[in-house]
C-alpha positions in Angstrom: 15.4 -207.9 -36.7 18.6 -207.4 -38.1 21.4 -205.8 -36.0 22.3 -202.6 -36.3 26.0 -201.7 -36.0 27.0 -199.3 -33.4 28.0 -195.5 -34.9 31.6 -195.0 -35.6 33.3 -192.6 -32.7 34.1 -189.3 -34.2 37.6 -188.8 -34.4 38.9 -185.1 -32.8 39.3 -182.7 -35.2 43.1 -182.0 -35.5 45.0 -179.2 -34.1 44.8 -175.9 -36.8 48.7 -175.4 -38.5 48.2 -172.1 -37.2 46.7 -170.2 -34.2 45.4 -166.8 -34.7 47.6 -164.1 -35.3 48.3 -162.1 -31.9 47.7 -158.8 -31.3 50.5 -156.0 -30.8 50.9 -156.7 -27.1 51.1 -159.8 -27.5 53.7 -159.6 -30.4 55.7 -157.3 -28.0 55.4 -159.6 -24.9 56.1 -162.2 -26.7 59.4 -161.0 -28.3 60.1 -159.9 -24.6 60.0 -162.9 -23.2 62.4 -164.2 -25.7 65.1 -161.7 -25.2 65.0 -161.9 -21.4 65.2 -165.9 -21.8 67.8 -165.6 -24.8 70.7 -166.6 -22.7 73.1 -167.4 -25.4 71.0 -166.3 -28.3 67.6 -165.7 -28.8 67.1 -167.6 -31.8 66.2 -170.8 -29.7 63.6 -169.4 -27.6 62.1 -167.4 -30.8 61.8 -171.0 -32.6 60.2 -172.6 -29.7 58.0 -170.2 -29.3 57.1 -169.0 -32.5 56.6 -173.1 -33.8 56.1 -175.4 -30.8 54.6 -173.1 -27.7 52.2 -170.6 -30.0 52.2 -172.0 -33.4 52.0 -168.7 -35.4 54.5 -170.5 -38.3 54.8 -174.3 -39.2 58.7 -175.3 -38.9 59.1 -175.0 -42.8 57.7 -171.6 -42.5 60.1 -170.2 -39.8 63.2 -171.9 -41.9 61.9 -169.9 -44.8 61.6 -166.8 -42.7 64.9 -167.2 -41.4 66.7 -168.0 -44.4 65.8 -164.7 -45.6 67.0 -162.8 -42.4 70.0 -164.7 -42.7 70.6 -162.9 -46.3 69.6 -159.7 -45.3 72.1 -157.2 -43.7 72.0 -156.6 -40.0 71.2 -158.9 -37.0 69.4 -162.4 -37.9 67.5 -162.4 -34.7 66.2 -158.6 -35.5 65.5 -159.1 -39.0 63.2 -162.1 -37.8 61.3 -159.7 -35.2 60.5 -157.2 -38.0 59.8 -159.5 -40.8 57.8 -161.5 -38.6 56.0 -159.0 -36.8 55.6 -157.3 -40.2 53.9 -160.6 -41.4 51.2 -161.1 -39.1 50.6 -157.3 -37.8 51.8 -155.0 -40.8 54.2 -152.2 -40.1 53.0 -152.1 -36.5 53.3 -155.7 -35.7 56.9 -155.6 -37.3 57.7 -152.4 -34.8 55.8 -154.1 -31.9 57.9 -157.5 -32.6 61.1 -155.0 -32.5 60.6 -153.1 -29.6 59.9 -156.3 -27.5 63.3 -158.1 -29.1 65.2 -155.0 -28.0 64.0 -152.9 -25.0 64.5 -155.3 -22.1 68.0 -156.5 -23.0 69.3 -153.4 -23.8 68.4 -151.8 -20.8 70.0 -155.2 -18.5 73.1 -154.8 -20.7 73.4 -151.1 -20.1 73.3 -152.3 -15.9 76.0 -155.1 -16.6 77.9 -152.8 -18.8 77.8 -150.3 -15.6 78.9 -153.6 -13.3 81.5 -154.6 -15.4 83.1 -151.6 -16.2 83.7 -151.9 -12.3 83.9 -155.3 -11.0 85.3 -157.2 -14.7 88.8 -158.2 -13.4 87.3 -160.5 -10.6 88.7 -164.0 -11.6 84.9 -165.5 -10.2 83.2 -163.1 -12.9 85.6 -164.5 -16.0 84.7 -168.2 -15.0 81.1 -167.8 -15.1 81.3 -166.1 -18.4 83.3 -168.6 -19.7 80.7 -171.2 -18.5 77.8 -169.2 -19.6 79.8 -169.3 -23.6 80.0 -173.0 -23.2 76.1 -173.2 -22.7 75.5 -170.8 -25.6 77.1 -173.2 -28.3 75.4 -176.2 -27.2 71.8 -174.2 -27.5 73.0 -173.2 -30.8 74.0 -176.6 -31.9 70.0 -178.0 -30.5 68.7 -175.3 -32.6 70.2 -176.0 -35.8 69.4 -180.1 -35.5 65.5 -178.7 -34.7 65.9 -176.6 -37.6 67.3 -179.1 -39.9 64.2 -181.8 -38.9 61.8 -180.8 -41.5 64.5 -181.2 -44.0 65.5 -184.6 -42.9 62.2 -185.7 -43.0 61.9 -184.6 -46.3 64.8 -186.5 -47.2 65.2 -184.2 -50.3 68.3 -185.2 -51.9 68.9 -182.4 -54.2 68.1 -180.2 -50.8 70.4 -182.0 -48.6 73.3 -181.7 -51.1 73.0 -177.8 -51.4 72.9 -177.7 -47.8 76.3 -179.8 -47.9 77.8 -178.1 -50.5 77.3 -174.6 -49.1 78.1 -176.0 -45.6 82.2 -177.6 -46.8 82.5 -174.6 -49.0 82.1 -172.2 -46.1 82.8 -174.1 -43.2 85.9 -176.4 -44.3 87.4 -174.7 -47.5 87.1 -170.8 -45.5 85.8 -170.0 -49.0 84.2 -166.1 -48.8 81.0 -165.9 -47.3 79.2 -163.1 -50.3 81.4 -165.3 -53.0 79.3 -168.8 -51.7 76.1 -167.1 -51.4 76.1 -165.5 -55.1 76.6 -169.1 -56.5 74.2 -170.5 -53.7 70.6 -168.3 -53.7 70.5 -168.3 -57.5 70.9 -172.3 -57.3 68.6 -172.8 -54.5 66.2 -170.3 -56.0 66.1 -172.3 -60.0 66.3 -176.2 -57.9 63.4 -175.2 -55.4 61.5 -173.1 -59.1 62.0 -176.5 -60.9 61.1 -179.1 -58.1 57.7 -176.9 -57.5 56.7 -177.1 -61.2 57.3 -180.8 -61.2 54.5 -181.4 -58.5 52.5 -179.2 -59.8 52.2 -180.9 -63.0 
């Protein structure tokens, strides 16, 4: 009798790209939970959440997002909640997403306005802000690596060179910020145009 070899294990199944989209309460709690943990901006705690903890966008996605909060006027941070909420929920979601980003800070910052107004000439106050600003540009800088992952991985050079380019002429020549965008989001719009007909074809 000849042997019969052993059934291969199944391998798991992997994880889905995306979990299902939450409901309004969730979309508001959510968004609340960033803004109370948004010490030093919110935009961290809205990445980890939104990519690594629920998995609602892939990391490419939220760039995408983002880049086109970044470009529209008003508040990054806000134009994320709405767009995003907006995304998954419709106009609801998008209000939902809102409300959650806003509510709860602005009703803490209306107390510390209150305890400021009396107590902000204490030297002890001053030195904990000032350590508190410190913090918030080192979570900014671990944002912008995390964001800036997918892009490395990519190792796109044609990307990676607009990303220079717009990055010396705005950051090291001062050049105006409106004057390096109208040059920039019609070149990033024709490179990104061109590269996806080329791998499509």
């Amino acid at each position: 009798m000849s042997p019969h070899s052993a059934p291969a294990a199944q391998e798991p199944d992997p994880l889905p790209t995306h979990a299902p989209p939450p409901g309004l309460i969730a979309l508001f709690l959510a968004f609340a939970r960033m803004s109370l943990a948004g010490f030093g901006g919110v935009l961290v705690f809205a990445r980890h959440a939104i990519v690594d903890q629920h998995r609602w966008m892939t990391a490419d996605e939220f760039n995408e997002t983002f880049a086109l909060c970044h470009f529209l006027p008003g508040p990054n941070i806000v134009n994320l909640s709405m767009v995003f909420g907006s995304r998954l929920r419709g106009i609801a979601g998008g209000v939902a997403a809102f409300t959650g980003l806003l509510l709860p800070p602005t009703l803490i910052m209306t107390l510390l306005a209150i305890v400021y107004a009396r107590f902000g000439d204490v030297e002890v106050l001053r030195r904990i802000l000032a350590g508190i600003s410190c913090a918030a540009v080192g979570l900014l800088i671990a944002v912008v690596f995390r964001m800036m992952t997918p892009l490395l991985k990519r190792m796109d050079a044609v990307v990676l060179i607009l990303m220079l380019g717009v990055f010396t002429a705005i950051g090291v020549f001062r050049w105006p910020l409106q004057a390096v965008l109208l040059v920039a989001i019609p070149l990033s719009i024709g490179v990104t145009s061109v590269m996806r007909r080329k791998v499509a074809a």
